[in-house]
DSSP file (Angstrom, degrees, kcal/mol; ACC not computed):
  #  RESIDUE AA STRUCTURE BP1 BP2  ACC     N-H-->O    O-->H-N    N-H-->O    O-->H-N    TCO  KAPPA ALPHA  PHI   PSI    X-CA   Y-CA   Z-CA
    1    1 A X              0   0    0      0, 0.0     2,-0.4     0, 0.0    63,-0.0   0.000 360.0 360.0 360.0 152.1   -9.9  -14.9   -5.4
    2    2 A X        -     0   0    0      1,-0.0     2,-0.1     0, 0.0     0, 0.0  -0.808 360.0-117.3-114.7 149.9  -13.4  -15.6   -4.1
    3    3 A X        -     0   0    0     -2,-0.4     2,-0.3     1,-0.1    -1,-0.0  -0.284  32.4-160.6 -83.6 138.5  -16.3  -13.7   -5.1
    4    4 A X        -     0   0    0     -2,-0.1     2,-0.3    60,-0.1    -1,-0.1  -0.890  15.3-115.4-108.8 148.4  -18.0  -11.9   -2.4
    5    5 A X     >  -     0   0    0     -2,-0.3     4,-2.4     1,-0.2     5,-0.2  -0.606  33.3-110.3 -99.8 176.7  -21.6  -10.3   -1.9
    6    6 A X  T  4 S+     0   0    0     -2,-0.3     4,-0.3     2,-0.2    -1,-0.2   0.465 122.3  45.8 -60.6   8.3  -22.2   -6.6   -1.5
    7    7 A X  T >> S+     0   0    0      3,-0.1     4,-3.5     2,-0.1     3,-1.2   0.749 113.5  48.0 -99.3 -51.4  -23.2   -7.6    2.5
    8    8 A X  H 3> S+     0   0    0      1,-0.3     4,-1.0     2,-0.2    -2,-0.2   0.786 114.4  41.8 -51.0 -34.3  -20.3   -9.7    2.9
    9    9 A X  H 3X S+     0   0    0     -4,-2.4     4,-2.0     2,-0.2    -1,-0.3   0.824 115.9  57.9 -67.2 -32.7  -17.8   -6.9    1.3
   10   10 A X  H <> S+     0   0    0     -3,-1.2     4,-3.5    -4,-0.3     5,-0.4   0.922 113.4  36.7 -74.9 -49.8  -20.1   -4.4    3.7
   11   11 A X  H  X S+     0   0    0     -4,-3.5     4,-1.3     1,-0.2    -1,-0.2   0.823 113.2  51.1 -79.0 -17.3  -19.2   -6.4    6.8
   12   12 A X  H  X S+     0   0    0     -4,-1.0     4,-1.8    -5,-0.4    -1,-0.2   0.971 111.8  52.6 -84.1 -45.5  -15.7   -7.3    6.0
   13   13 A X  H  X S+     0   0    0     -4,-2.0     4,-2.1     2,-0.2     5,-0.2   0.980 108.2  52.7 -40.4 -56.3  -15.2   -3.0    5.3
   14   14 A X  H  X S+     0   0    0     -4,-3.5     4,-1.7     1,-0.2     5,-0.3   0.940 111.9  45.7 -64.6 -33.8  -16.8   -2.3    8.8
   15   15 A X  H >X S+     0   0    0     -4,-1.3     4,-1.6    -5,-0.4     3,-1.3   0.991 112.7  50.2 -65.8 -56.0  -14.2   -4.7   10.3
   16   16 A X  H 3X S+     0   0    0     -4,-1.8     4,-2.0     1,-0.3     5,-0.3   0.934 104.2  51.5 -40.2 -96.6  -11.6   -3.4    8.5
   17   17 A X  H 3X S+     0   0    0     -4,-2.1     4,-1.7     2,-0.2    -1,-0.3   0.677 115.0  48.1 -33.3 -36.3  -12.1    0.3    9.3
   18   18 A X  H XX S+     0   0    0     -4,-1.7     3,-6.2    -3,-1.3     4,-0.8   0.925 110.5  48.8 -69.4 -72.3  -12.2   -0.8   13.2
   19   19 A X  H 3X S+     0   0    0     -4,-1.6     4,-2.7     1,-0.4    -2,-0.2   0.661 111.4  51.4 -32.9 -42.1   -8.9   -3.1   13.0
   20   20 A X  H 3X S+     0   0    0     -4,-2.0     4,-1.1    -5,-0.2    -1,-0.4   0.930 117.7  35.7 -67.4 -49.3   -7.5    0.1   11.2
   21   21 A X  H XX S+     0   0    0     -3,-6.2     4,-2.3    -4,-1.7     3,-0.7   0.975 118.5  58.8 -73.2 -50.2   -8.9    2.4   14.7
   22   22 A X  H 3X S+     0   0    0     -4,-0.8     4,-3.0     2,-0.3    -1,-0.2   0.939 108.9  35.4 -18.3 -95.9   -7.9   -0.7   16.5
   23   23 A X  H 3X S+     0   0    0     -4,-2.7     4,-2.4     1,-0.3    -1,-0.3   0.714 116.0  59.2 -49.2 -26.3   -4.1   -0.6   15.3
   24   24 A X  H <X S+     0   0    0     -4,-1.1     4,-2.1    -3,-0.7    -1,-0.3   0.971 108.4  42.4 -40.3 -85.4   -4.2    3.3   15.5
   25   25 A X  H  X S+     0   0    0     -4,-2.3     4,-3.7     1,-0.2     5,-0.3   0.770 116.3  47.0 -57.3 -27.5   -5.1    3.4   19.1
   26   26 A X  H  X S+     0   0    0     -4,-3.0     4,-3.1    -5,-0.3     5,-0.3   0.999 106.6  58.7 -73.1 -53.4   -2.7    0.7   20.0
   27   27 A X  H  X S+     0   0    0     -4,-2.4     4,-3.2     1,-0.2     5,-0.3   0.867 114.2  37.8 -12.4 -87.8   -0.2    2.5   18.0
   28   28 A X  H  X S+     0   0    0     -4,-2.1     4,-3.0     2,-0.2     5,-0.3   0.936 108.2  62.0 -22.0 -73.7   -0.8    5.6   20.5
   29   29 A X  H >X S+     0   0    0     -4,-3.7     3,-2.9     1,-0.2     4,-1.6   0.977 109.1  38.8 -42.7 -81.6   -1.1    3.7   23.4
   30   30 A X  H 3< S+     0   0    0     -4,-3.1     4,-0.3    -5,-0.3    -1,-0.2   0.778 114.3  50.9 -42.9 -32.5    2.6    2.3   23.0
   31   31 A X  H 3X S+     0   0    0     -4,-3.2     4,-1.4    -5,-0.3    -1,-0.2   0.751 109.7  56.4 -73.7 -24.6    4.3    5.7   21.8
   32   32 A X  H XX S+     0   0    0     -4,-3.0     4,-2.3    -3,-2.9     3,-0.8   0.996 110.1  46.5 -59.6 -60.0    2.1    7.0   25.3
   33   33 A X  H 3<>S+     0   0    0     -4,-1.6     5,-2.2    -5,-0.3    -1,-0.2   0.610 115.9  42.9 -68.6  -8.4    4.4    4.0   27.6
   34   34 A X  H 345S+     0   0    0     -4,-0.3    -1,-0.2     3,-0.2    -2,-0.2   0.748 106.9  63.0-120.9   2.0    7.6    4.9   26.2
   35   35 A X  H <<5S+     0   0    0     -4,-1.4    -2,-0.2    -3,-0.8    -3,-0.1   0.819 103.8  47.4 -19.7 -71.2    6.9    8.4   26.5
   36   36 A X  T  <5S-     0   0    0     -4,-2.3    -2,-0.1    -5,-0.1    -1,-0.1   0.465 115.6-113.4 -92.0  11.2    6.7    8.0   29.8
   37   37 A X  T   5 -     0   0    0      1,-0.2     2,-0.2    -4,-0.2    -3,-0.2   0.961  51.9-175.4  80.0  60.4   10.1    5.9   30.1
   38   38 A X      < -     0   0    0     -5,-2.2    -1,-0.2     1,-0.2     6,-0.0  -0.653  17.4-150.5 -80.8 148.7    7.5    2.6   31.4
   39   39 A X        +     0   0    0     -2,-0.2     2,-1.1     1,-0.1     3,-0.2   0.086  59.9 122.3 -96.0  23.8    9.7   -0.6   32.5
   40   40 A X    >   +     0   0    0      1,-0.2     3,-2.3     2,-0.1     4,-0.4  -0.381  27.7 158.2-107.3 108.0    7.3   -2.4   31.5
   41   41 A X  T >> S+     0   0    0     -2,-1.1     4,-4.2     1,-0.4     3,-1.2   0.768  72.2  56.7 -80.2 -43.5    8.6   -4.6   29.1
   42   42 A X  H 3> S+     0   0    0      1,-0.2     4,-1.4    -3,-0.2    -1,-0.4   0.843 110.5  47.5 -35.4 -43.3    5.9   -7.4   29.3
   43   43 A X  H <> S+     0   0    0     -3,-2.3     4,-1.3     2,-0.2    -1,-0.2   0.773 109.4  50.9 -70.8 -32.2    3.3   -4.9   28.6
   44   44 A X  H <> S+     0   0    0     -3,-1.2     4,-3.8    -4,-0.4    -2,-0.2   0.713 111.5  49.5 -74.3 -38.9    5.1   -3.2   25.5
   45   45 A X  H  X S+     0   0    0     -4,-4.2     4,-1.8    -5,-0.3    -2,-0.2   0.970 111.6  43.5 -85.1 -24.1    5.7   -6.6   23.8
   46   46 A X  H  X S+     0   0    0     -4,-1.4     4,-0.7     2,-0.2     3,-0.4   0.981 118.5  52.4 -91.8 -47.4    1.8   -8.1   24.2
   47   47 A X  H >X S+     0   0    0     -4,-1.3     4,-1.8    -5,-0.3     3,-0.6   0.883 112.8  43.2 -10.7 -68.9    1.0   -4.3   23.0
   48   48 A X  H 3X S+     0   0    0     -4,-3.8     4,-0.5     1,-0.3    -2,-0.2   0.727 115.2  48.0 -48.4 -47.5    3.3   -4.8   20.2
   49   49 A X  H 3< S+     0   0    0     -4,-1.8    -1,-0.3    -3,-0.4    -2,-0.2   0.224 108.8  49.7 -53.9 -17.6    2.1   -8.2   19.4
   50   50 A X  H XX S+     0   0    0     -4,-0.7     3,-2.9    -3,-0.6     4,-1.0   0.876 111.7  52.8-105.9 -82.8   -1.4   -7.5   19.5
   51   51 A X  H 3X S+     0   0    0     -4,-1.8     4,-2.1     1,-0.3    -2,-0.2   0.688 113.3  45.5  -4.6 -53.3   -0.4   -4.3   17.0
   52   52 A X  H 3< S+     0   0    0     -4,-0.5     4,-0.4     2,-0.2    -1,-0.3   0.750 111.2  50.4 -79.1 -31.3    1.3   -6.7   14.7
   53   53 A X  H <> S+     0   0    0     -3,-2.9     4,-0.9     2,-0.2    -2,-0.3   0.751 116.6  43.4 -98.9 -23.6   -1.5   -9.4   14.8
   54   54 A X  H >X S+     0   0    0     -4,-1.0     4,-1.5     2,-0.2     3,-1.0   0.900 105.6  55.2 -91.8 -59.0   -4.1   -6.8   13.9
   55   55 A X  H 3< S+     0   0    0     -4,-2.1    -2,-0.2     1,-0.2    -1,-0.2   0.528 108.2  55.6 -54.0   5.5   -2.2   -4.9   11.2
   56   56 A X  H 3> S+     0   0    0     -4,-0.4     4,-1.2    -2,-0.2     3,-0.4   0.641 113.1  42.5 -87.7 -49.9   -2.0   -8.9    9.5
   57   57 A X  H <X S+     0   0    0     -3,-1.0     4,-2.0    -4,-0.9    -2,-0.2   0.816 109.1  55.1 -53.7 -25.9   -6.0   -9.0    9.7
   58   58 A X  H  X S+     0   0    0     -4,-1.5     4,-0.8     2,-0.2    -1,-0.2   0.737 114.6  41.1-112.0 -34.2   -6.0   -5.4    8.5
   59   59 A X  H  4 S+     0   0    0     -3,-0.4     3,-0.4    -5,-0.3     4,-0.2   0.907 116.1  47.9 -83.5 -52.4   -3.7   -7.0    5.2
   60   60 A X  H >< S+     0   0    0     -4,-1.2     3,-0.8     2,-0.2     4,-0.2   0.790 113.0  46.4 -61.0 -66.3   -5.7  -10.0    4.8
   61   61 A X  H >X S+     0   0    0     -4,-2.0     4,-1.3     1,-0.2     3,-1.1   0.715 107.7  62.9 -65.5 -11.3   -9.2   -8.0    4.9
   62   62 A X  H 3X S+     0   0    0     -4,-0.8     4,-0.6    -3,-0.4     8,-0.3   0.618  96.5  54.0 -71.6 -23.2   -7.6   -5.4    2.3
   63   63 A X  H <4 S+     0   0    0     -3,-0.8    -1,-0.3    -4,-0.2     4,-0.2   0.659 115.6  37.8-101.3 -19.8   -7.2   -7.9   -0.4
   64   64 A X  H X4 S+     0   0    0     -3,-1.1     3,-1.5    -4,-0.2    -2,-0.2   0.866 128.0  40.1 -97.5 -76.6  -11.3   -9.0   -0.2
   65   65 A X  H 3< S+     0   0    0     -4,-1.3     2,-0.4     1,-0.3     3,-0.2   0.715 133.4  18.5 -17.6 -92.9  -12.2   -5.2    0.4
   66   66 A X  T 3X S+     0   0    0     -4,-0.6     4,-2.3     1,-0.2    -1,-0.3  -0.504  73.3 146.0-103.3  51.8   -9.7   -3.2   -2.1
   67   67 A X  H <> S+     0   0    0     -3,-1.5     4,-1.5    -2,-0.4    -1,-0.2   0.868  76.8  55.1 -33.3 -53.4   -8.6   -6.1   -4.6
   68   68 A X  H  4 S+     0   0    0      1,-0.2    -1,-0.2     2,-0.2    -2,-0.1   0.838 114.8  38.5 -91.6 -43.4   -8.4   -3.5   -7.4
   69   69 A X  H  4 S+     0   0    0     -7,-0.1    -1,-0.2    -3,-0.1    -2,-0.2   0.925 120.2  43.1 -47.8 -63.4   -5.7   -1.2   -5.1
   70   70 A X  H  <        0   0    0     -4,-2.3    -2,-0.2    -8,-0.3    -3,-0.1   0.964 360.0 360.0 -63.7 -74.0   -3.7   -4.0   -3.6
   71   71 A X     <        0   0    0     -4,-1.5    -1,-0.2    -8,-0.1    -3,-0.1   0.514 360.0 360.0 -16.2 360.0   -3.5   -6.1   -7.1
């Protein structure tokens, strides 16, 4: 694994913690449109996809972040 410095770990946390609000809201957002019985199915899957594409950054920054958890 490669060694990071205490700015680089600082910025890669603050990313982290959004992509986590990030995936949250989208999260919300989708449970909102099928709530409300939406047809639209194009809109739920690039939602979904999106959701999916962030919670894969969110894995990816977890391993530089919180090595010592994930390991």
């Amino acid at each position: 694994m490669m060694h990071l410095t205490t700015e680089q770990k600082a910025k890669m946390g603050a990313e982290l913690a959004m992509k986590r609000q990030e995936h949250k809201d989208l999260d919300a957002s989708i449970n909102a449109l099928l709530a409300t019985n939406c047809q639209d199915a194009m809109m739920l899957q690039r939602l979904k996809k999106k959701k999916l594409a962030i919670k894969d950054r969110i894995i990816y920054l977890e391993q530089f972040v919180l090595p010592d958890i994930i390991a």
